[in-house]
N, C-alpha and C positions, 0 to 999 in steps of 0.2 A: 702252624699247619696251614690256615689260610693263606699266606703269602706264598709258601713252595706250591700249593694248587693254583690260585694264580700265577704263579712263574710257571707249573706245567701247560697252562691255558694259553699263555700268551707262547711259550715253543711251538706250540703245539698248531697254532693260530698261524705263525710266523713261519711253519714249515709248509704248511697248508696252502698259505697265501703266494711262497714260489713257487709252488706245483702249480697254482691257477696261472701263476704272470709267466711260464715255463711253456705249461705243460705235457712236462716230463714225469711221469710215474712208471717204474718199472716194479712189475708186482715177481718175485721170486719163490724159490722155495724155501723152507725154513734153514738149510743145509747151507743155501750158497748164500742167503741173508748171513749167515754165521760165518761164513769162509768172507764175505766183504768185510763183515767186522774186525777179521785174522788181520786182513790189510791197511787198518786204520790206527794209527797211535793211539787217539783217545778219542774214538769212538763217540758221538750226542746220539741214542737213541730215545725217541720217544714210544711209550710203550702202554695200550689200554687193555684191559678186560671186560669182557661182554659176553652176550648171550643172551636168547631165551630159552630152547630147551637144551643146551649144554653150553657149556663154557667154550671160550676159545680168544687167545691170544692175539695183540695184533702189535706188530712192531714197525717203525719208520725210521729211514736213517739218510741221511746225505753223502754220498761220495764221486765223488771227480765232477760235480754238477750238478747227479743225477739224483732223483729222490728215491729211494727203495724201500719196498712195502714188501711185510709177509704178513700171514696168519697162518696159526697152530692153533690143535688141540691141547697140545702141551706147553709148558712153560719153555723158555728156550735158553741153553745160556749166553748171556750175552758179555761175560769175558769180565774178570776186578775192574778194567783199566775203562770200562765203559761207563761214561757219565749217564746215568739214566733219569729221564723226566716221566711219571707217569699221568697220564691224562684223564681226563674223566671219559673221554671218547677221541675214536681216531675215526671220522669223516673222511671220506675219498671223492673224490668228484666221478661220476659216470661215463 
């Protein structure tokens, strides 16, 4: 179990760090985040859960360059064919 939170830390890190040497973040809605994913053979999203007075979902993903971020209230699906990494937290730069 340590080594896959490691391995989520360091995608997580590594998706992080193009967005700052980029920075490109396109923040979406939970709907057309899913309809990118429709477009992607296999899919890398990284994905964390947080909160303090309610839960809420946050998903990251790479396509055509671009880095794409959502957040939900609900879980989302994100497709069998999607490799998922979850993270202990998804930091966004301001």
């Amino acid at each position: 179990m340590a080594g896959a939170a490691g391995g989520a830390a360091a995608a997580a890190a590594a998706i992080a760090n193009a967005i700052k040497a980029s920075g490109i973040l396109v923040r979406v809605t939970p709907e057309d985040f899913q309809a990118i994913l429709a477009r992607t053979e296999r899919p890398l999203v990284v994905k964390a859960e947080g909160g303090i007075f309610a839960t809420h979902h946050k998903y990251l993903t790479s396509y055509k360059g671009f880095a794409f971020f959502t957040k939900s209230s609900q879980e989302i699906s994100l497709g069998a064919e999607a490799e998922v990494v979850t993270a202990e937290k998804i930091w966004l730069p301001q």
